[in-house]
N, C-alpha and C positions, 0 to 999 in steps of 0.2 A: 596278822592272820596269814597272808599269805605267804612271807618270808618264815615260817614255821612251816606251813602246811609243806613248802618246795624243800621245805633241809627234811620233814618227815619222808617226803617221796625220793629225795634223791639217798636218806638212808635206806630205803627199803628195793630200792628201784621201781618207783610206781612211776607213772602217768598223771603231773598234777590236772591235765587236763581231762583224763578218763576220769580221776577223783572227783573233777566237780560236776561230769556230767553224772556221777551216781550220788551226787547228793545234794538233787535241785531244794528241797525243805529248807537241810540246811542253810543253802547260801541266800536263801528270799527271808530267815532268820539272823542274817548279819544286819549290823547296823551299815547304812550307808556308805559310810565313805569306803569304809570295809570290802563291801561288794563292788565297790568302784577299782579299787586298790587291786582288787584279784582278778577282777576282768582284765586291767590293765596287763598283767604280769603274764596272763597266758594269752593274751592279742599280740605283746608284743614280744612272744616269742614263736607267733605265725610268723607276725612280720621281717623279725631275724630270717627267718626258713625262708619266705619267699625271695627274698631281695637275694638271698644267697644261692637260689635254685633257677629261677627264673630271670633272665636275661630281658625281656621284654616288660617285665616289671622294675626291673631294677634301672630302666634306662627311664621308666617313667619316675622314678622316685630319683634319679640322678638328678634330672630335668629338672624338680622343684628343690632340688639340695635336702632332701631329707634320706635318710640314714639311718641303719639300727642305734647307732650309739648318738642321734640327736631326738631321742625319745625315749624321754627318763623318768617322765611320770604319767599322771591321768592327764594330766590339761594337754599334754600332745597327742591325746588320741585324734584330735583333730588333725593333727600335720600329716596322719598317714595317709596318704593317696591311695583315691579310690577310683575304680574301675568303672568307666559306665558299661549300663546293663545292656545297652544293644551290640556289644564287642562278641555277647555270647550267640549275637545271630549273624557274624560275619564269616564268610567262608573259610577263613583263615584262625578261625577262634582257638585251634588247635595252640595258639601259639601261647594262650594263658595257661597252657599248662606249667606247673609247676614240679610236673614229673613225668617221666617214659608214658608213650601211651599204652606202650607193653603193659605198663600199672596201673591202666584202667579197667577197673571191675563193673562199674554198671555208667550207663550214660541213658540219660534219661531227657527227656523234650517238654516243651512247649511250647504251644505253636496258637496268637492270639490271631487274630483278623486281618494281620498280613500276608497270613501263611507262611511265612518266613518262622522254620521252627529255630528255637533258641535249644540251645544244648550245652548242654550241663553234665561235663565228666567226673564221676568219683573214683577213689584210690581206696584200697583198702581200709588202711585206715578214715578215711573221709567216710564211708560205709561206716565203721566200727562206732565212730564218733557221733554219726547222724542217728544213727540205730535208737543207740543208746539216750541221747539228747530228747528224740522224740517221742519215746518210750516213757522216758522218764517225766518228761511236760505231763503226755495222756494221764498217768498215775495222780502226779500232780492235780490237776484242776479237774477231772473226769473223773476217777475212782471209781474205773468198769472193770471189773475184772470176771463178770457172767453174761448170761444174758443172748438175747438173738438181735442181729444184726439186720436189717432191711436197708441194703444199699441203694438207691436212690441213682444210680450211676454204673458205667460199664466194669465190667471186673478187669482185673489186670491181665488176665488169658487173652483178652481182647485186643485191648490196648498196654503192654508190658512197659513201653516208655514215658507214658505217660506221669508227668510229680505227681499231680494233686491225687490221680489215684493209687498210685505205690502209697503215698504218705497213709489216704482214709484206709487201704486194703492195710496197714500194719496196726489200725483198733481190732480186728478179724480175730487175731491171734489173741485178744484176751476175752472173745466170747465162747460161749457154747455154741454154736451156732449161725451160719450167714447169708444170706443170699441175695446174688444181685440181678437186679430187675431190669436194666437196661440191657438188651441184648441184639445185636444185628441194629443198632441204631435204632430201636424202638423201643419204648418201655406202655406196658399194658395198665393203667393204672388198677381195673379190677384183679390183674394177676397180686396185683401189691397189697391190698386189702384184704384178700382172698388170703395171702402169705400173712398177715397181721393178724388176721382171725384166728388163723391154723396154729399161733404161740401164744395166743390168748390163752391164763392159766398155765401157762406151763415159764417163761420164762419173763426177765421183763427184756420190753419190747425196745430198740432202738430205733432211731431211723438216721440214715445217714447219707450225705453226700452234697452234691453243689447247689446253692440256693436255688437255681431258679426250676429245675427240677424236683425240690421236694415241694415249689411253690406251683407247679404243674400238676402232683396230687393233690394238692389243695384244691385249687379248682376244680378237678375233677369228684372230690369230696365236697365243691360246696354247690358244683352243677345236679348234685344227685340227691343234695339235700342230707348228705351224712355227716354225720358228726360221731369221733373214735373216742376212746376214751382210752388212753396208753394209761401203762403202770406208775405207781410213784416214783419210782427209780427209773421211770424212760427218761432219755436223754433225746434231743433232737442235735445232731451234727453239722455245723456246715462249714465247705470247706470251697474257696472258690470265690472269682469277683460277682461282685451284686449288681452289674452293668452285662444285659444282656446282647446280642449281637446286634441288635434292633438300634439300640443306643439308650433303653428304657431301662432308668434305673428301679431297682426295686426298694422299695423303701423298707429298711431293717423293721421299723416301729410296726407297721402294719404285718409284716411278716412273722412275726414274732406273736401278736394278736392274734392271726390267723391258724398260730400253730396253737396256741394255750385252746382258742373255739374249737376246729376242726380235731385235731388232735389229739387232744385233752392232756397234756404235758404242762408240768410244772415250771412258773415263768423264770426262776433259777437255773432251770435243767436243757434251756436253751441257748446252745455255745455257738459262736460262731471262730475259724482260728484264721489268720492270718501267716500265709507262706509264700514262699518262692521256690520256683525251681533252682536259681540258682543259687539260691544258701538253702543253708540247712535251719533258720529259724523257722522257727513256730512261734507264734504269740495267739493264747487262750483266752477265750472270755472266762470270769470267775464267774460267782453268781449271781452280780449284781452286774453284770456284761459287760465290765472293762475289763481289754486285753492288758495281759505281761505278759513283757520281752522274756526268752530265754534267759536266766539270771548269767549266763557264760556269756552270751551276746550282746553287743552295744550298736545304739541308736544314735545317729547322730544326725539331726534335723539342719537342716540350711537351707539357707536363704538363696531360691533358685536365680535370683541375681547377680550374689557373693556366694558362689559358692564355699569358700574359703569361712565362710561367716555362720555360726548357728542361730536360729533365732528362738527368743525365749521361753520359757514352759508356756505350752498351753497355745503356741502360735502355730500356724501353720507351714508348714516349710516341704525341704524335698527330703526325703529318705536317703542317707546313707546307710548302711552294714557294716560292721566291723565285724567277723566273724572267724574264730581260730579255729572254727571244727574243720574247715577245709584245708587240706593239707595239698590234694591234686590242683586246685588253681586256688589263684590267689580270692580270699572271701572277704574281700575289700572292696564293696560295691556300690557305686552311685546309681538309686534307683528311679525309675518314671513315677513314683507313688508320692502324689503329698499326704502329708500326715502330720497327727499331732501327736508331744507326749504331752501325759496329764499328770498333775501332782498327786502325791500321796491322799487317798481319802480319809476323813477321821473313821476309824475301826479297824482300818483296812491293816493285817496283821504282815505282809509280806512287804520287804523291802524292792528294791529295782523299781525298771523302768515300766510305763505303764502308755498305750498308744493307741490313737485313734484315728482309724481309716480315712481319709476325707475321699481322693477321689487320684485319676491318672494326671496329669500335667497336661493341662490342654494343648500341649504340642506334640502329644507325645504318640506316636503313629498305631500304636495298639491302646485298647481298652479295655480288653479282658482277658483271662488268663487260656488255659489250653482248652475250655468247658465252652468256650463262645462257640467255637465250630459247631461241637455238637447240640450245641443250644440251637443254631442255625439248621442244622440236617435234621432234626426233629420235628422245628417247625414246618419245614419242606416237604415231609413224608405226611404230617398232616393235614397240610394243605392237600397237597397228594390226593389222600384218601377221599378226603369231604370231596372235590373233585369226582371222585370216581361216582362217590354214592350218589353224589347229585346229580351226572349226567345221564339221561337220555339214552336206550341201545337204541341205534338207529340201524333199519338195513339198507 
């Protein structure tokens, strides 16, 4: 398959790896090995490009003697060396590039509980690729292409740098309609309701944005005693860690509960996705709420003690990234997240890898994504408030 697909591109002059990010269906329709064979074949002609562009990568791939030409099939996607993820919060991180910074087109942040923000440069093409990839995911497992938006979260005018909202602010562009609710560090939950009402009838209704925030109307819907009743076709969105800044994790199962009561959403129609700033995957809930990998993208789970070592389906391990969309640094990442992949289910008609969140690495200095802050500033305005109304004028 893919030694066909690469003699059809190189007659035509295509892009095998633009080809596969327009034809995610297809390659979740390969058999196995298949899909394994073709990820291989455009990872490891990132890893050609970097080792050849990047000097500070190639001294690390010296160091363990690996090589474009000593990785010749799938089983060495292991040998490719990976980056750890806090190099993108060191002051010198400029140095993972793997191009002019002249050809960086967008740089984008996030910034957990250290405040130490993490930065993450794209190139053009890395733009073209990501576009396309996450675009294509949405279609994939989402299938919105109408509909009103209720963001749940600041818009990009606010905060421009920000991943996780560039990523949820590009579902925008396949609705009729959006509006977001968080504004000046505040979100009114009666304005949001109020906004839910106003497309009652007219479109179906989304709601979108970081867990702990859509679990903030809730409360607010279950302090008031409301209960909504969304469209067949609402989706609930979420995008962002389920570890608040507090350290209180929220538990998916009750969330998820909460939203089928409060909200009245169909318990299929509640996705949760899985990203990073510093790559460009996406991994989707279906409808049965196991996440797949990007079918371009490879997972490779290790044993936080060997690293060197992956451990078996269904274990828990640390996350690595193999990721060829990035072309401006290398997307070769060892990340703070343990997780699991899960085996194929019976019915389940898509091929690849399939993963389950478990939690950050207990050593690991951050534990939530660029939403904790704000998750923290929100709590603080209403404390704030309660504050004010409580006290006393005194003269």
């Amino acid at each position: 398959m893919s030694d066909s697909i690469n003699s059809l591109c190189q007659q035509f002059g295509l892009d095998p790896l633009k080809v596969a990010l327009s034809s995610v269906g297809e390659l979740y329709n390969l058999p196995e090995q298949q899909l394994l064979n073709f990820k291989f074949s455009i990872i490891k002609d990132a890893f050609e490009f970097h080792y050849q562009n990047n000097a500070f990568y190639r001294q690390s791939c010296d160091e363990k003697g690996v090589t474009p030409d000593s990785v010749t099939q799938a089983d060495h996607l292991l040998n490719i060396p990976v980056m750890p993820i806090h190099l993108f919060k060191a002051q010198d991180n400029y140095k993972l590039l793997s191009k002019s910074l002249n050809d960086v087109e967008l740089e984008m942040r996030s910034t957990g509980t250290s405040g130490i923000p993490s930065v993450s440069r794209r190139c053009k093409d890395t733009v073209d690729n990501a576009v396309l990839g996450i675009y294509a995911m949405y279609r994939e497992f989402l299938h919105i292409s109408k509909g009103a938006g209720l963001y749940l979260c600041p818009s990009t005018e606010e905060i421009p740098e920000m991943g996780m909202i560039k990523a949820l602010n590009m579902l925008a562009g396949l609705l009729d309609t959006h509006r977001f609710m968080v504004k000046n560090e505040q979100m009114i939950p009666e304005d949001a309701q109020a906004q839910l009402d106003e497309w009652a009838g007219k479109f179906d209704r989304h709601i979108i944005g970081p867990p702990f925030l859509i679990n903030r109307f809730i409360r607010f819907l279950k302090a008031t005693n409301t209960k909504l009743k969304l469209d067949k076709n609402s989706y609930v969105v979420t995008l962002g860690g389920w570890k608040r800044f507090s350290g209180e994790m929220l538990s998916r199962a009750e969330f998820n509960q909460e939203c089928i009561e409060y909200l009245g959403v169909e318990p299929k129609n509640i996705r949760d996705i899985y990203a990073l700033v510093e790559s460009n995957v996406v991994a989707i809930d279906d409808e049965k709420g196991v996440k797949h990998v990007s079918p371009f993208i490879h997972f490779s789970v290790r044993d936080p003690k060997q690293l060197d070592k992956e451990v078996p389906l269904g274990t828990t391990g640390q996350l690595a990234i193999l990721d060829p969309l990035s072309r401006s640094t290398p997307g070769f990442i060892l990340t703070e997240d343990l997780v699991r992949l899960l085996p194929k289910e019976e019915g389940d008609h898509r091929s690849g890898q399939r993963m389950q969140y478990v939690m950050r690495l207990p050593e690991s200095k951050e534990f939530g994504c660029c939403a904790v802050n704000l998750d923290k500033r929100l709590d603080d305005l209403e404390a704030e408030q309660t504050q004010a109304e409580s006290c006393p004028i005194v003269s």
